[in-house]
Every structure is written in structure tokens, then in C-alpha cells.
PATI-251558 format. One line per field, with one value per residue (C-alpha): residue number from 1; residue in three letters; x, y, z. Coordinates in pm, 1 decimal. Layout:
N
seq: c(NUM_...)
type: c(ala_...)
x: c(X_...)
y: c(Y_...)
z: c(Z_...)
This chain:
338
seq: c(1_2_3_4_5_6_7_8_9_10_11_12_13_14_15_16_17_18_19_20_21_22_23_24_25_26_27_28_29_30_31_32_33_34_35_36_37_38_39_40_41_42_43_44_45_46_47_48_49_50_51_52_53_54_55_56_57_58_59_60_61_62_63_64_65_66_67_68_69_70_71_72_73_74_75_76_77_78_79_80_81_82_83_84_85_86_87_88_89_90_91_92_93_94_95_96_97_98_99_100_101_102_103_104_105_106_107_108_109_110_111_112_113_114_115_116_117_118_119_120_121_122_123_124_125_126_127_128_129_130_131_132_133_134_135_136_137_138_139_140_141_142_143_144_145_146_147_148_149_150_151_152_153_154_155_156_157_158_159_160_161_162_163_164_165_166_167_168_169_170_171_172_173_174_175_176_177_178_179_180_181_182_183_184_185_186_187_188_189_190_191_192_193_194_195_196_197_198_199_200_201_202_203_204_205_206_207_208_209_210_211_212_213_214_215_216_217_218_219_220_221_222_223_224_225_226_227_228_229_230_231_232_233_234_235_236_237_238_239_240_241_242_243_244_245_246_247_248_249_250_251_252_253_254_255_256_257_258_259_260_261_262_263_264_265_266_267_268_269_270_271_272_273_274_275_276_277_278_279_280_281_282_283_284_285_286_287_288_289_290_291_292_293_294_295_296_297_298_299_300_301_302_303_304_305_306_307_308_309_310_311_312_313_314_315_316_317_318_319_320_321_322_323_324_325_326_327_328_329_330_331_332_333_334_335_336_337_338)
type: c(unk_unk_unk_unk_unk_unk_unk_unk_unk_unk_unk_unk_unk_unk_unk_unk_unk_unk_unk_unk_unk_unk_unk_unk_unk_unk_unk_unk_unk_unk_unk_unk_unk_unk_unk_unk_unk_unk_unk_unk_unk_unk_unk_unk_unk_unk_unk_unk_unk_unk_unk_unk_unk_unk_unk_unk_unk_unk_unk_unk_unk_unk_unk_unk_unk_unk_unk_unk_unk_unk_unk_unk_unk_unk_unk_unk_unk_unk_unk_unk_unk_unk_unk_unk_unk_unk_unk_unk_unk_unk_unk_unk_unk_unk_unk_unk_unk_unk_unk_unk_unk_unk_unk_unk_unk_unk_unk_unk_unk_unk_unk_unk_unk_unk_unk_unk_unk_unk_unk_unk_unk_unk_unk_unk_unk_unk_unk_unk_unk_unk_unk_unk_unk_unk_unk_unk_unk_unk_unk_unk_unk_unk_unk_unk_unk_unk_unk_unk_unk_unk_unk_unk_unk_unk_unk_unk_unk_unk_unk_unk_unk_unk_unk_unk_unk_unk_unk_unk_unk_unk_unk_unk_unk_unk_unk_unk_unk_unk_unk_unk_unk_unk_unk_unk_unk_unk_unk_unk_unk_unk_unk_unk_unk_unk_unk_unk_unk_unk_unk_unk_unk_unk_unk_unk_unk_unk_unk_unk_unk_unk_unk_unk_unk_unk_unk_unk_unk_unk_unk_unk_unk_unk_unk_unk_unk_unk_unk_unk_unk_unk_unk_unk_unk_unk_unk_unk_unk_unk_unk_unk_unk_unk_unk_unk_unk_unk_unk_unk_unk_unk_unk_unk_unk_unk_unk_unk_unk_unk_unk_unk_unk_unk_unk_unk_unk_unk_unk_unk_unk_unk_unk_unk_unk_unk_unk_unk_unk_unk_unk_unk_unk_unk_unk_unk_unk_unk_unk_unk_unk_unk_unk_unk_unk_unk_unk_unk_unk_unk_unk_unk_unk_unk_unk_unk_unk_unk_unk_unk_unk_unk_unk_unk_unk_unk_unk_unk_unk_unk_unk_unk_unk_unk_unk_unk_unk_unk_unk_unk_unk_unk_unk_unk_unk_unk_unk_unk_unk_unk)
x: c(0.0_285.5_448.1_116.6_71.0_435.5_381.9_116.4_249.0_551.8_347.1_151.8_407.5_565.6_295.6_385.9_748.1_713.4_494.1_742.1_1042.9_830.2_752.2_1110.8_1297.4_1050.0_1128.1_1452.2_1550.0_1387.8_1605.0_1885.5_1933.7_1956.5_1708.1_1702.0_1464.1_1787.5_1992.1_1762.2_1714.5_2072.3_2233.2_2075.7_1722.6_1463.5_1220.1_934.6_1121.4_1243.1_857.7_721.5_1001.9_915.3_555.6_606.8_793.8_539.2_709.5_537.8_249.0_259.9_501.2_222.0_31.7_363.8_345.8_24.7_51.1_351.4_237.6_-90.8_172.9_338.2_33.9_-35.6_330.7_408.5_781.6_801.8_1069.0_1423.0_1541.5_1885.1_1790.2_1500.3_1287.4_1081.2_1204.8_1061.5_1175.3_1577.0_1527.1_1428.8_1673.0_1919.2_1857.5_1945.4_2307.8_2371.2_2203.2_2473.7_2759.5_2604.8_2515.8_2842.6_3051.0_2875.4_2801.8_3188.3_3274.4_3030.7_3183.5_3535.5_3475.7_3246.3_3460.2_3747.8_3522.1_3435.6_3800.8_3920.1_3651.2_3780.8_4134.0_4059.2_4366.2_4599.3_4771.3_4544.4_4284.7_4487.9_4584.5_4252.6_4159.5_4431.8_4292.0_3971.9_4049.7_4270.1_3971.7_3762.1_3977.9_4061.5_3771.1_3542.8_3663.2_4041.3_4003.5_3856.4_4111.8_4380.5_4268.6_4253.9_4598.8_4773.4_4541.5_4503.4_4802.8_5076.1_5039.6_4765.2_4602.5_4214.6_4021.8_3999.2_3715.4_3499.8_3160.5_3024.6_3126.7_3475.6_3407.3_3475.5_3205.8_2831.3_2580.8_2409.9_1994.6_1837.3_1715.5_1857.8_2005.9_2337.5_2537.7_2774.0_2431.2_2247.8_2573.7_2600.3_2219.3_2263.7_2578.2_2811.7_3120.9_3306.0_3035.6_3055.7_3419.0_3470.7_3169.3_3358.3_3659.2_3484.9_3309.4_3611.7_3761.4_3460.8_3299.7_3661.9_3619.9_3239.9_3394.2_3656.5_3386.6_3182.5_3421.5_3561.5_3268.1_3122.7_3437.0_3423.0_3091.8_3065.8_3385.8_3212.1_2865.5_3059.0_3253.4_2878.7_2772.1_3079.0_3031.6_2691.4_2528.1_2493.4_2824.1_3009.2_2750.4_2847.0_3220.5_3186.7_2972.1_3304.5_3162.2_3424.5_3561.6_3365.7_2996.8_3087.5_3178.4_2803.7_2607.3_2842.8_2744.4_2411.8_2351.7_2562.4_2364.4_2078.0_2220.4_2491.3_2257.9_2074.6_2371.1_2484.7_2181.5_2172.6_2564.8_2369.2_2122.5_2379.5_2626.8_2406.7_2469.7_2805.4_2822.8_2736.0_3127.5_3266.2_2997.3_3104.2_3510.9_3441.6_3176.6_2949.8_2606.7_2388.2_2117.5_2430.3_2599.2_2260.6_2134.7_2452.9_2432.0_2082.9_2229.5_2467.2_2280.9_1985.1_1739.5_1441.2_1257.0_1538.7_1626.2_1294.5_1297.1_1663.1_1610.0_1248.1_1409.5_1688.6_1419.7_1205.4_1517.1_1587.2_1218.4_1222.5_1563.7_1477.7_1184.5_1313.7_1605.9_1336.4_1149.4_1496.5_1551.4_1191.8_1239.4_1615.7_1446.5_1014.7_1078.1_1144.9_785.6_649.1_830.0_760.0)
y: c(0.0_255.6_167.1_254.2_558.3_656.0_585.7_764.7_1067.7_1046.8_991.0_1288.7_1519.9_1408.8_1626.5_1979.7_1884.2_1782.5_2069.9_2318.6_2158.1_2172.5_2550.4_2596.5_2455.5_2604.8_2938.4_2912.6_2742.2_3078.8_3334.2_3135.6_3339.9_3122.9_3121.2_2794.9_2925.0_3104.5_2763.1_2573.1_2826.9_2903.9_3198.6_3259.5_3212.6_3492.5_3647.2_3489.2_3146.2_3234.0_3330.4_2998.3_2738.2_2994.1_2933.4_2516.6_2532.8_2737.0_3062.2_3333.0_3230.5_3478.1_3277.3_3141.6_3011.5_2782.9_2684.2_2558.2_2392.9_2215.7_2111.1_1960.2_1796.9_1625.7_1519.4_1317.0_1198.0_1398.2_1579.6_1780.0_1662.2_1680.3_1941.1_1788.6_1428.7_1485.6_1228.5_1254.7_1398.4_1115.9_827.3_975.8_986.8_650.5_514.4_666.7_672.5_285.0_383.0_676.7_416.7_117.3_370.5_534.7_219.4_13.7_354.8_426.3_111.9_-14.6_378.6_274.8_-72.2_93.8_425.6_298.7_69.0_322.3_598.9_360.0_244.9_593.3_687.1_392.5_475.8_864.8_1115.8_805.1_728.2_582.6_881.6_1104.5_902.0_842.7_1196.0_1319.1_1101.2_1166.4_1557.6_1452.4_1294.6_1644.5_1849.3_1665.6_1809.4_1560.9_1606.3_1609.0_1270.2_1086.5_1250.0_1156.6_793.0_765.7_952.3_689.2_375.1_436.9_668.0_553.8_206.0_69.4_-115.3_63.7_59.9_397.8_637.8_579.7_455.3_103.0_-122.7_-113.1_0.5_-338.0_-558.1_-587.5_-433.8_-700.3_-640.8_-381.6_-573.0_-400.7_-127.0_-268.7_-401.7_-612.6_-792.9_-765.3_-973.2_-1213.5_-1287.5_-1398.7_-1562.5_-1301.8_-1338.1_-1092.4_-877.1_-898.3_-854.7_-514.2_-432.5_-444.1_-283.6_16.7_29.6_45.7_364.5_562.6_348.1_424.5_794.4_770.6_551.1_766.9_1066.9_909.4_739.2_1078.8_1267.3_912.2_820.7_1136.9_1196.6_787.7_876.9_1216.9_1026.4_761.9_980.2_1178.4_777.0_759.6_1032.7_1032.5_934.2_569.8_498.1_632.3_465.3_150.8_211.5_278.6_-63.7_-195.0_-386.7_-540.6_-360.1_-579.7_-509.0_-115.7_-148.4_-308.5_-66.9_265.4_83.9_9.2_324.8_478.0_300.5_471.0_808.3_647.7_483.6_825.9_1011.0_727.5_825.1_1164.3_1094.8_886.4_1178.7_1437.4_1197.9_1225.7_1541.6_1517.0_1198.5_1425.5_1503.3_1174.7_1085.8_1320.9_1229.9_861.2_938.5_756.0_843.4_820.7_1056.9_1299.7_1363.6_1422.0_1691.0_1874.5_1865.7_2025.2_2253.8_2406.8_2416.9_2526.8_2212.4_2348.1_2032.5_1809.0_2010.5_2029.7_1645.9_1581.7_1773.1_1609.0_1238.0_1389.5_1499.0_1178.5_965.1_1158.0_1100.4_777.0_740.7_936.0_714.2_407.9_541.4_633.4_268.8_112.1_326.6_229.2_-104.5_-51.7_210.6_158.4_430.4_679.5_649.2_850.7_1163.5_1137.9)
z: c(0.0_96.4_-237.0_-445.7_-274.0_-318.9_-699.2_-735.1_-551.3_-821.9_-1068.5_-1022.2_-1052.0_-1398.9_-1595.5_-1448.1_-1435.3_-1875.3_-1918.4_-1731.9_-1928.4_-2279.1_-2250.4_-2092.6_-2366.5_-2658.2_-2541.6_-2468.8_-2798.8_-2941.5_-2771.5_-2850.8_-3166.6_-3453.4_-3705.9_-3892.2_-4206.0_-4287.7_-4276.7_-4445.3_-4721.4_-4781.2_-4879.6_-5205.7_-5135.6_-5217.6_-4950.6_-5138.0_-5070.8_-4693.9_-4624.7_-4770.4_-4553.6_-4243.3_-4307.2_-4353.2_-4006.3_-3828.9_-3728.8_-3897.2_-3628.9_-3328.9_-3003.1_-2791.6_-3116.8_-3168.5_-2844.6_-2840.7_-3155.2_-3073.7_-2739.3_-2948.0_-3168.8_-2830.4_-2705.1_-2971.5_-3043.0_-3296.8_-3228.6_-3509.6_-3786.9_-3824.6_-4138.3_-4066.0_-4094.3_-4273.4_-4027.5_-3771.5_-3456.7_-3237.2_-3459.0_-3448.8_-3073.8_-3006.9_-3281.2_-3078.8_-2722.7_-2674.9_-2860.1_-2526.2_-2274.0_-2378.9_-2357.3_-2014.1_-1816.7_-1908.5_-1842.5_-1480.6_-1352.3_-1397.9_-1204.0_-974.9_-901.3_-858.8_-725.2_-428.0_-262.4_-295.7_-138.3_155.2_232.2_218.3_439.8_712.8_661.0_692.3_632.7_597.3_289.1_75.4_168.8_30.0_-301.4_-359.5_-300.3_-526.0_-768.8_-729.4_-810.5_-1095.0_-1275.6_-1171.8_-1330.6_-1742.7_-1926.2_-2136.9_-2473.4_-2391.6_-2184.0_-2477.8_-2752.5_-2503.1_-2532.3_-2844.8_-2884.8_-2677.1_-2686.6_-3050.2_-3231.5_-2971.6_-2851.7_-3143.2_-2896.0_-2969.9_-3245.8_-3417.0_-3282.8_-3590.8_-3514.0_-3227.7_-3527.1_-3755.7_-4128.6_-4224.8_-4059.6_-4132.1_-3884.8_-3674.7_-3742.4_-3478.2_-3179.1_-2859.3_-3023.4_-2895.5_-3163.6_-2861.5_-2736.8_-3104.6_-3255.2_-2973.1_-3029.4_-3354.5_-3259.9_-3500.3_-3324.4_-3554.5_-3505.5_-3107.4_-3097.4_-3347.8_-3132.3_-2768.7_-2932.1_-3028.1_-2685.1_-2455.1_-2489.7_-2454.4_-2179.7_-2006.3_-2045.4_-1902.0_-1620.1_-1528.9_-1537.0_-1287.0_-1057.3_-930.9_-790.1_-661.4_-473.4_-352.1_-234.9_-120.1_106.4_236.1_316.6_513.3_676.3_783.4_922.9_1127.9_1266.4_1379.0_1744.4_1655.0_1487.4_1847.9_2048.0_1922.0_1945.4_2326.1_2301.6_2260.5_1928.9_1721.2_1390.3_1168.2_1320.2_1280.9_931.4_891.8_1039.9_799.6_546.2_590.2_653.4_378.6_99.1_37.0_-20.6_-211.4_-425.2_-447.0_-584.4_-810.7_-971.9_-957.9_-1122.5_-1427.4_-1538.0_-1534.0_-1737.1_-2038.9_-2113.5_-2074.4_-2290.5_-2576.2_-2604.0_-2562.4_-2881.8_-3087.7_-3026.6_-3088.7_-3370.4_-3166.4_-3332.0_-3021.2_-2907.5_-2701.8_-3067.0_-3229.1_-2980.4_-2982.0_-3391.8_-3365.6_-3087.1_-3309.1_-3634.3_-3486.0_-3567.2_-3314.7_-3324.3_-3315.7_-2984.4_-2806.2_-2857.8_-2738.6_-2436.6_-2356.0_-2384.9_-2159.1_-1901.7_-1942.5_-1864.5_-1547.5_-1422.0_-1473.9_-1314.4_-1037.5_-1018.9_-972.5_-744.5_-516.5_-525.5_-476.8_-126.0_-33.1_-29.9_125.0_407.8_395.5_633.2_366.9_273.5_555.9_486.3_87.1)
């Protein structure tokens, strides 16, 4: 019963949220300053021409008219359509999205695995030596911006030591596309049993996975150590040292109580990490739904961008969602002050 109500309290706010991000990202998408009629057109259209392509997109209609007419068009599924790819907004998005998702779960759930139990140790062996390695490492990772990490990799992985793939696509030039099933060539290859397919497919996805790994593993480790460190330090945590317990049941009860908000930030990490996956696509040519919203960013695609940015919000709902179920069942508690 406390889970259905908790649903249904979650559920209830997803409409105002989308609506608020819908009108958010129409208008802002509208100050940004580009005009795409004049794109489209090219340099040597006429007015008469510019006029008609402004009236095919809809923008010789007064602001709040578009609005309404595009959030009619949502409603019923209809995104609006590409003039890059010439498709329809919705069908590049969902074409694409499983392409970010393989390179953002792989990337954050192997950060996770690493940068967790680093956090934790350095939080036992506080202001020791491997605190402060892992700290220094931890700011290290902060501090290489996106893009330089992954041409780095590919610099030395690739140029230096030839032991990568080049940063050309999920799949080398030279091998065959498995058919569309998951949208991951690695699992859509071993499905059908290509084992070509499978293995051009892994090579192309460890270099960027890396970089999305060693994205995420910095603030986790450092925010895992920081939220043990808060458990050790709380009334509990000393009451059961002057208990006289032994090491081992103290280490059980940090990090029990450590998990949920580790688990909370882990996916707080995940929705921010698409957006910055968008840079590690385009150095790798990776061609998932990052790459294509930064391509519509820059060449001013308005649908293409009110439909990147609403599968960016949907995915953070939904993430958020099921973060919260997760530390419901870990803590039913949590359910009374939801």
C-alpha cells in the first residue's frame, strides 16, 4: 500500500514537471538566436522562398500560437521533424537513445563498481595514505575536461600504442551491422551468434565506456567517502564504538547506513552523465542521441532540440523514479516523509 501511494504521488508530478520543461525549452531554444529558415534556405534564397520554408515550419504564427501547436503535436506523439535528418524527430530519438544508454550504463556502472569501494576504504582509513591518493585522484579525474580525456585515449590507446580501435563509429568500417534488436550491436551480434560482429563491437566500446567511467568514478568516490565519513560520525556509529563492538559489526552498520544516499547520488551521477556523454559521442563518432542533440544545438534544428532535451528529461524522471522505489524497499521508512 505505501508503495502505491508513493507511486502515485511520483506519478503525479511528472505532468507539471514535462509541461514546465516543454515551454522551458520552446522558449529558450527561441532566444537562442539562430534562425534555422535562414539555414535551411541558404544563402541565395529569395524572400518569397524564406517566407514559404518559415511558413512550412510554423514561425510566422505569433510565439504562444507555436506553443500551443507544438504542445498539441506532443500530445499526440508527434515531435516535429528533423530538417537535418530529414525524419521525424521522435523516430531519431528513439533510434538513438538505446546507442547513449549502452555507452552510459556500461561507463557508470563499472565507475560505480570501482569508485564505491574506494570511497568507503578511504573513508575507514581517513587522512591516511590511501585517503589522500585516492583523493588526489579523485580531483585529478575532476579536473581533465570531457573532450580532452577521450582524444587523449585515443591519442595513446590508438596513435601511440595501437592497442584501440579507431574512434569511428560502435562497429569497424569493415564488418556488417548485426539487425536492430537491442540497439546494442555487442548484445544484437552475440544474439545472432556473429562473433566478428561482437568482438569489433567491444573494441569500439572500450575507450569511450573508459572515459564515461573515469567521469563518474571521481565525484562518486568522492561523495561515497564524504557520506561515510557523515555515518561515522553520527550518534549511533560512536555509540556503538563505546559498546566496545568489534571492527567488523561497525563497518556493517556505515554501510548500511551509507547506501541509500549512495545509491541516491549514483543516480543523480547517471542523469547528469548524459549530457556530458554528448562530447565523448562526438570524439568517438558515436552516433547516439548525445551527438545528435549537440548537432541540432549548433545548427539550430528546433525540433530536433525540443525532442533531445524532452528524452533527456524523461530519462531523469524515470531514473529518479526508480532510485526512489529502490531506497523504499532498502528504508520503507522513507515512505512517511515522501
Amino acid at each position: 500500500m505505501a508503495l502505491r501511494i508513493f507511486l502515485i504521488r511520483r506519478l503525479a508530478l511528472f505532468v507539471p514537471l514535462l509541461l514546465g520543461i516543454l515551454l522551458f525549452t520552446f522558449f529558450l531554444v527561441r532566444i537562442g538566436g539562430q534562425d534555422p529558415v535562414g539555414l535551411i534556405a541558404g544563402p541565395t534564397a529569395t524572400t518569397a522562398e524564406i517566407a514559404m520554408i518559415r511558413g512550412q515550419l510554423g514561425l510566422d504564427q505569433p510565439i504562444p500560437t507555436q506553443f500551443w501547436i507544438y504542445l498539441g503535436n506532443v500530445l499526440e506523439g508527434d515531435l516535429g521533424r528533423s530538417w537535418i535528418s530529414q525524419k521525424p524527430v521522435l523516430r531519431d530519438v528513439l533510434d538513438r537513445f538505446p546507442i547513449t544508454l549502452e555507452l552510459l550504463l556500461w561507463g557508470t556502472l563499472i565507475g560505480a563498481l570501482v569508485a564505491v569501494p574506494v570511497g568507503l576504504r578511504a573513508a575507514f582509513k581517513h587522512d591516511r595514505l590511501f585517503d589522500i591518493v585516492s583523493r588526489s585522484i579523485s580531483l585529478l579525474g575532476f579536473s581533465v575536461p570531457t573532450y580532452f580525456l577521450g582524444l587523449l585515449m585515443l591519442f595513446v590507446f590508438f596513435y601511440l600504442l595501437g592497442w584501440a580501435p579507431p574512434g569511428m563509429g560502435r562497429i569497424s568500417l569493415m564488418v556488417t551491422p548485426p539487425p536492430t534488436v537491442t540497439g546494442s550491436y555487442l548484445i544484437d551480434s552475440l544474439l545472432i551468434g556473429n562473433l566478428e560482429g561482437a568482438r569489433s563491437a567491444l573494441g569500439q566500446l572500450v575507450l569511450p565506456v573508459l572515459c564515461v567511467a573515469i567521469i563518474s568514478a571521481a565525484p562518486i568516490a568522492k561523495h561515497t567517502r564524504a557520506i561515510a565519513l557523515e555515518v561515522m560520525s553520527s550518534d549511533y556509529v560512536r555509540y556503538a564504538d563505546a559498546t566496545g563492538l568489534e571492527p567488523s559489526a561497525r563497518i556493517r552498520i556505515v554501510l548500511r547506513n551509507s547506501r541509500t544516499p549512495i545509491l541516491t547520488f549514483v543516480g543523480t551521477e547517471l542523469t547528469g552523465l548524459i549530457g556530458t556523454a554528448a562530447l565523448i559521442e562526438y570524439v568517438f563518432a558515436w552516433g547516439g542521441l548525445g551527438q545528435y542533440g549537440l548537432n541540432a544545438i549548433i545548427r539550430g534544428d528546433f525540433s530536433a532540440v525540443q525532442g533531445y532535451v524532452l528524452a533527456l528529461a524523461l530519462f531523469s524522471l524515470i531514473v529518479f523514479l526508480v532510485i526512489d522505489i529502490l531506497v523504499l524497499l532498502l528504508d520503507p521508512r522513507t515512505a512517511e516523509t515522501s
